[in-house]
GUTORLO-536895 format. One line per 5 residues: number of its first residue (from 1); for each residue x, y, z of C-alpha. Coordinates in Angstrom, 2 decimals, decimal comma, always signed. Example, Ala and Ser with C-alpha at 12.3 -4.5 7.8 and 13.67 -1.06 7.14 Angstrom:
1> +12,30/-4,50/+7,80; +13,67/-1,06/+7,14
//
This chain:
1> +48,56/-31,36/+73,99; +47,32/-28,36/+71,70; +44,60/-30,02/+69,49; +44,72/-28,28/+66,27; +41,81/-27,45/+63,75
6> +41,59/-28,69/+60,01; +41,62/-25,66/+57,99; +37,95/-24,89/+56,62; +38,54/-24,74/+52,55; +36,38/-22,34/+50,64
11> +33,04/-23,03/+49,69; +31,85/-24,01/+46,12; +30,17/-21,27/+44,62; +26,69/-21,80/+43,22; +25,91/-20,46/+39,93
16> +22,11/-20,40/+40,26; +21,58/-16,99/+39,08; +24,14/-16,70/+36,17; +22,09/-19,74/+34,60; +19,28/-18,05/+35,01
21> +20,60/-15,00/+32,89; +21,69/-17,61/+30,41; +18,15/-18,97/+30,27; +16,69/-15,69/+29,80; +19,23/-15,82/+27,11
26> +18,17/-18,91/+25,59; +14,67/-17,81/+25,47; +15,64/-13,79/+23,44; +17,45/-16,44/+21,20; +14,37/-18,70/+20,70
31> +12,29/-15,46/+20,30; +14,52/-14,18/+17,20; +13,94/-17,38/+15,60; +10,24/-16,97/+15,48; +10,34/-13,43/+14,24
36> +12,77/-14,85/+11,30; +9,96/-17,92/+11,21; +7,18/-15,49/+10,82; +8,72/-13,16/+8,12; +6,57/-14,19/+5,01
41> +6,64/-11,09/+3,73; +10,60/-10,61/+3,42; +10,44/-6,99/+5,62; +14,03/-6,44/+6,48; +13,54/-4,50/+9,38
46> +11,10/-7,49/+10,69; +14,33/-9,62/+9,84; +16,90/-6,88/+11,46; +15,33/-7,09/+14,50; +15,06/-11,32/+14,59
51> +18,55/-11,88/+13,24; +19,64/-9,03/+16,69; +17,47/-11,06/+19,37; +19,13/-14,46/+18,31; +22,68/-13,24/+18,23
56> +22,18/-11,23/+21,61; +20,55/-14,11/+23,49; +23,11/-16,71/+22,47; +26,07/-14,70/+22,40; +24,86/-13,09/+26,33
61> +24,70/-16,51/+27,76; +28,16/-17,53/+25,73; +29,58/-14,56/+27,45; +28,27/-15,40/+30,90; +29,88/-18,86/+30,97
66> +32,78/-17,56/+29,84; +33,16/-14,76/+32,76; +32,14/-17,27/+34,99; +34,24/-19,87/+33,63; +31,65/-21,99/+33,34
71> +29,88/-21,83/+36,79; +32,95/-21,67/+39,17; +33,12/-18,15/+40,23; +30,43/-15,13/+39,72; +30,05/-14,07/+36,65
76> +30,33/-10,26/+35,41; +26,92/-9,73/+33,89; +27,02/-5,70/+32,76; +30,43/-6,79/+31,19; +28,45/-9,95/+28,93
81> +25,43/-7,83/+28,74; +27,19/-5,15/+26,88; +29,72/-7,14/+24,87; +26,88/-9,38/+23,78; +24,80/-6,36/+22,25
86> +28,06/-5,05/+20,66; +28,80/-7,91/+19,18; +24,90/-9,05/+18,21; +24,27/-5,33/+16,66; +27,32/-5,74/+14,36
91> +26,54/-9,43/+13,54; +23,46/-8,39/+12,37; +23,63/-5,35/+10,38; +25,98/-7,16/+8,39; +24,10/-10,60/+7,95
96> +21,47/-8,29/+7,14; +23,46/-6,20/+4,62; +24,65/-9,50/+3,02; +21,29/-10,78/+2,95; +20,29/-7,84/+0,75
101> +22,99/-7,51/-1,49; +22,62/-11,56/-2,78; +18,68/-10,28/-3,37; +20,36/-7,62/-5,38; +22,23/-10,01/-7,19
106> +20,04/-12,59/-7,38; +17,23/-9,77/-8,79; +19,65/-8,36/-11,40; +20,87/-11,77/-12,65; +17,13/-12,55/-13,19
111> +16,30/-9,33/-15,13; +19,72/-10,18/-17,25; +18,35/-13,56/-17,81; +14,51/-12,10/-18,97; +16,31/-9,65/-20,87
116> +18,28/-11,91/-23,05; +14,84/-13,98/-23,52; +12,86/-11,41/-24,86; +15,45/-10,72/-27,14; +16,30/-14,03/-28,28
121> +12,55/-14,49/-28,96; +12,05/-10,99/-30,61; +15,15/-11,70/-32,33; +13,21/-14,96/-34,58; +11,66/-11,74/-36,86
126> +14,30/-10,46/-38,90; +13,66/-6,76/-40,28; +13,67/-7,77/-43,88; +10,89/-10,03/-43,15; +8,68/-7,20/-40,76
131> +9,08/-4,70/-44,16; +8,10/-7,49/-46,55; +4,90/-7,72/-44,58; +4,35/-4,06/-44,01; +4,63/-3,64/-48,33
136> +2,40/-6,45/-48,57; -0,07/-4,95/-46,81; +0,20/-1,72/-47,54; +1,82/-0,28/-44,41; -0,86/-1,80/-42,03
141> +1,05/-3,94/-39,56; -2,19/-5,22/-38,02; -2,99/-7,08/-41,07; +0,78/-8,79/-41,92; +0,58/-12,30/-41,19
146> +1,83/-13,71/-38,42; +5,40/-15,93/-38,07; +3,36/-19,08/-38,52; +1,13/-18,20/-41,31; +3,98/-16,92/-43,06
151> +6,03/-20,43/-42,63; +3,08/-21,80/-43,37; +2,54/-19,86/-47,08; +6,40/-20,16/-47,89; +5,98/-23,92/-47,04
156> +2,91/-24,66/-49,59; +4,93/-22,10/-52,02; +7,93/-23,68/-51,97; +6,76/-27,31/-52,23; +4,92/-25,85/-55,25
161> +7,32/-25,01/-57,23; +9,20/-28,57/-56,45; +6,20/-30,17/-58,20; +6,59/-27,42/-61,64; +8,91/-28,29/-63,88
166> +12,25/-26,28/-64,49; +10,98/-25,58/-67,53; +7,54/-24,14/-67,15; +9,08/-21,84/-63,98; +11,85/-20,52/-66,70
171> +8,43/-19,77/-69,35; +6,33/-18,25/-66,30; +8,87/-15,91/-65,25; +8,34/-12,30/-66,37; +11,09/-10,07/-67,37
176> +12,69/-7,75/-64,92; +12,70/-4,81/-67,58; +8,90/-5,31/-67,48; +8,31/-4,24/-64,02; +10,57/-1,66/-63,75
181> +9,12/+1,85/-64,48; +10,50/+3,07/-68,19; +11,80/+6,36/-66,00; +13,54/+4,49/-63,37; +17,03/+3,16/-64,12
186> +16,77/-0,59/-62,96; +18,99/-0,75/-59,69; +16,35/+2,26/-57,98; +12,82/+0,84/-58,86; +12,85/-1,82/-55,73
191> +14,16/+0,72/-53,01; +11,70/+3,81/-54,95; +8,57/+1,50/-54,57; +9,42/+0,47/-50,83; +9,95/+4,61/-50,10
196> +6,91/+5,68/-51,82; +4,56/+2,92/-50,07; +6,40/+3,49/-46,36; +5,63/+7,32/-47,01; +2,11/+6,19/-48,19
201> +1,80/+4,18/-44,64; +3,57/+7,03/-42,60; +0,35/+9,36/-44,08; -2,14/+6,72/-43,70; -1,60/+6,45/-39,61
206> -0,88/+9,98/-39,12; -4,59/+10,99/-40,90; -6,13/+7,97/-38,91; -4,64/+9,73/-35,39; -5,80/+13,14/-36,59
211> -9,41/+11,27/-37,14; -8,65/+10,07/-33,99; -8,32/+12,83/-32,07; -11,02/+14,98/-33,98; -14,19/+12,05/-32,86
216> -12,54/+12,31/-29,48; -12,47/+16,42/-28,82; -16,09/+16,23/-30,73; -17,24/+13,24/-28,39; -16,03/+15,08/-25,37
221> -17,45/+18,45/-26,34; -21,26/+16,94/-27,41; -21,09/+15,58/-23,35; -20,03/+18,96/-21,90; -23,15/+20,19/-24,56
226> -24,95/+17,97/-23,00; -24,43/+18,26/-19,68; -25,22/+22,18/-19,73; -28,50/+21,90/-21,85; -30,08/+19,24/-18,87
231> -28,69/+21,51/-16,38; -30,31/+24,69/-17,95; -33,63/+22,57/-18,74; -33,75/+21,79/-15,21; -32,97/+25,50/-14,04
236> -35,90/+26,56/-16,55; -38,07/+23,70/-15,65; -37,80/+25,40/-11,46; -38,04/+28,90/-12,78; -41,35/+28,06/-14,78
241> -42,77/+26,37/-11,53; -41,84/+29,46/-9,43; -43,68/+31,64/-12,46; -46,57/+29,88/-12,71; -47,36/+30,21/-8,77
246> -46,81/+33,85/-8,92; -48,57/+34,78/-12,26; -51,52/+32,25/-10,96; -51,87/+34,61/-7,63; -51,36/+37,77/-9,80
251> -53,68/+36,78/-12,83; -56,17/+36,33/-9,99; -56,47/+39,96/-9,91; -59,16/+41,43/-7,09; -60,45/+37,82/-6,54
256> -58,79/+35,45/-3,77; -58,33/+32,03/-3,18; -60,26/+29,92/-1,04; -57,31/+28,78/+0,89; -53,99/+28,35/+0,32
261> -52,99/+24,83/-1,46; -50,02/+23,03/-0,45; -48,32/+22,23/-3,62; -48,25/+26,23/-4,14; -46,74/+26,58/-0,66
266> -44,51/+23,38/-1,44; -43,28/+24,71/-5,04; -42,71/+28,35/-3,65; -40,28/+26,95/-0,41; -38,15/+24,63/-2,63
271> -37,75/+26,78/-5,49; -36,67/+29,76/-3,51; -33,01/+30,31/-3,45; -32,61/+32,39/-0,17; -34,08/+29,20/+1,44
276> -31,09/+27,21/-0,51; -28,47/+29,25/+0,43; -29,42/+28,55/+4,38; -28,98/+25,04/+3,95; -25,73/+25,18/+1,99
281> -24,33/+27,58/+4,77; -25,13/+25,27/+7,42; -23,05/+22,63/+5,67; -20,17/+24,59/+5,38; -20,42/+25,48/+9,48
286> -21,38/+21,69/+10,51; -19,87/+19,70/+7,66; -23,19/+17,83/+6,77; -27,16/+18,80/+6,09; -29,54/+18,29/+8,86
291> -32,23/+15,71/+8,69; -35,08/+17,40/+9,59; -35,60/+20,68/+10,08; -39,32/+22,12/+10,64; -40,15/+25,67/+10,03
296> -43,46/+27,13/+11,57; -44,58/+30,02/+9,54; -47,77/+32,57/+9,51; -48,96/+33,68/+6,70; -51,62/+36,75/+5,93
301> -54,69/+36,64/+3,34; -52,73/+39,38/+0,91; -49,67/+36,59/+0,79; -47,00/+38,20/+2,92; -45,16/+36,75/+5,61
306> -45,79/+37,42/+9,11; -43,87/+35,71/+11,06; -41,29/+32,16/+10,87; -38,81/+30,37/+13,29; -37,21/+26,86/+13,07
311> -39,65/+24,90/+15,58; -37,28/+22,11/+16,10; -35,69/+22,34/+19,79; -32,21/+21,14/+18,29; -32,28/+24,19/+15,94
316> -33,87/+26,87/+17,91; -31,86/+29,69/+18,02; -29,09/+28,99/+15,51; -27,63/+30,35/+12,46; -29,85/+28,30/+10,32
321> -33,23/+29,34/+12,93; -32,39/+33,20/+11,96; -31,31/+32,33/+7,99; -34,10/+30,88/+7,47; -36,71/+32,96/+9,47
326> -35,05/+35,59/+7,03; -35,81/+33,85/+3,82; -39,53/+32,72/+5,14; -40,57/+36,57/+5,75; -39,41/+37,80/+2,40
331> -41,68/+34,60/+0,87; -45,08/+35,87/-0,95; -48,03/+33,34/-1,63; -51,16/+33,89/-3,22; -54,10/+35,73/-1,16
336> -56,78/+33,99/-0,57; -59,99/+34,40/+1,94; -60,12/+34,30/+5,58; -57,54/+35,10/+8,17; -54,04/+34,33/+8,85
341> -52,84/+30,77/+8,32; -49,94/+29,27/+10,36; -48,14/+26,14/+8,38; -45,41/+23,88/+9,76; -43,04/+23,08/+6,57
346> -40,62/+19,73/+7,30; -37,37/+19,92/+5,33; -36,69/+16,30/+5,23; -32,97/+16,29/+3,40
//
């Protein structure tokens, strides 16, 4: 007897690793909903990008059940993948796009809404009533009264005249004929007098701008005055220090100094515009001054130069070393007795 075998029936697939790619789904979903969270600031792109990461994590693992039909057979994950960012880029352009055009709206409604505000509330001052304040005031609308104060005079005026009799008010009353110019037929005097007093106004602020303008042009002009009369004073007030070193050495005549003082040698250094110019040049090569810079010098007893170099190592041998070993030697001092003197001057800037 042939013993026959039961047939072996296919095994039950195992979707471990498509619900893996739906968790990693789950969690771009859950990551798009705390860039939305975080948005305080309204940035659309910041919103863009959390509105895509939502609708590509849930609609990927939506797509991979559905390919795998829920977990029975292997699902097709390039094919979810890519319909999942199709579909997730289109979704959210245009929830994006709708987003911002109801922000539109809702902007432009507002605006509508302010506009019609304003205008209601500018509206409550009728023109008649601005001119009657302007001619009351002679064409000076910072002095018209105000909304209130007016109410508040028409009020007092009107209850007033309640309190007067009818007959008194008919006795008080003056005759229009009276106050209308003997030269001006009777319609025309009103409208004349409110043309002649806005023309009065219309001359009254244009003079005050002119005035204006004039104090302003002087104001600035006295400053700029200013400015270059301490500038020269200052120039004048170096020049006379400079003078009065060398007309102090030169007034000495055939007699010399006992030594050489260091507020001379101090006075001549800083007012002496070749040594200037080295220091402004070195700025323009290195962007800033130096700090210190010493400069070891040699004098002789007639006043000249010798001899001068930077002495500070970080210096030695530079532009500025030669500049100002330049501007040293072409330096003259009063004479005085003895031999040659050797001074270290410290810029300190």
């Amino acid at each position: 007897m042939v013993s026959q075998q039961a047939p072996q029936l296919p095994k039950a697939y195992k979707p471990k690793g498509d619900l893996t790619w739906v968790g990693v789904g789950a969690g771009v979903s859950i990551l798009g909903a705390v860039i939305l969270a975080f948005n305080f600031t309204n940035n659309p792109f910041q919103s863009l990008l959390g509105l895509f990461a939502a609708l590509l994590g849930s609609l990927g693992g939506l797509a991979i059940l559905f390919t795998g039909n829920r977990g029975t057979h292997k699902a097709s994950i390039l094919i979810s993948g890519a319909g999942a960012l199709l579909f997730a880029l289109v979704g959210a352009g245009a929830v994006q796009a709708a987003i911002n055009f109801a922000q539109s709206v809702g902007r432009n409604v507002e605006a509508a809404l302010q506009t019609v505000d304003d205008s209601n509330t500018l509206g409550k001052k009728t023109a008649d009533d601005t001119l009657d304040e302007l001619l009351a005031t002679g064409g000076d609308a910072s002095l018209a009264p105000t909304t209130t104060e007016a109410d508040k005079i028409e009020t007092e005026a009107e209850k007033k005249e309640d309190q007067e009799p009818v007959e008194e008010k008919v006795e008080a009353e003056t005759p229009a004929e009276e106050l209308i110019p003997p030269d001006l037929p009777a319609d025309g005097a009103l409208d004349a007098l409110a043309e002649e007093e806005d023309t009065d106004a219309a001359a009254a602020a244009a003079e005050l701008a002119l005035q204006q303008a004039a104090e302003q042009k002087k104001k600035e002009e006295e400053k700029k005055k200013k400015e270059a009369e301490e500038k020269k004073k200052k120039k004048e007030e170096a020049e006379a220090k400079a003078s009065s070193a060398k007309s102090s050495s030169e007034s000495a005549g055939g007699s010399k100094m006992a030594t050489l003082p260091a507020a001379v040698v101090d006075t001549i250094v800083r007012n002496n515009s070749g040594v200037k110019k080295c220091f402004i040049a070195e700025k323009q090569r290195t962007g800033s001054f130096p700090s210190r810079v010493d400069v070891r010098f040699t004098v002789r007893p007639d006043g000249s130069v010798r001899s001068a170099r930077v002495s500070t190592s970080a210096y030695r041998g530079s532009d500025l070393d030669a500049c100002l070993g330049s501007a040293f030697r072409k330096l003259s001092f009063p004479a005085f007795e003895g031999g040659d003197k050797t001074i270290t001057y410290p810029f300190i800037l």
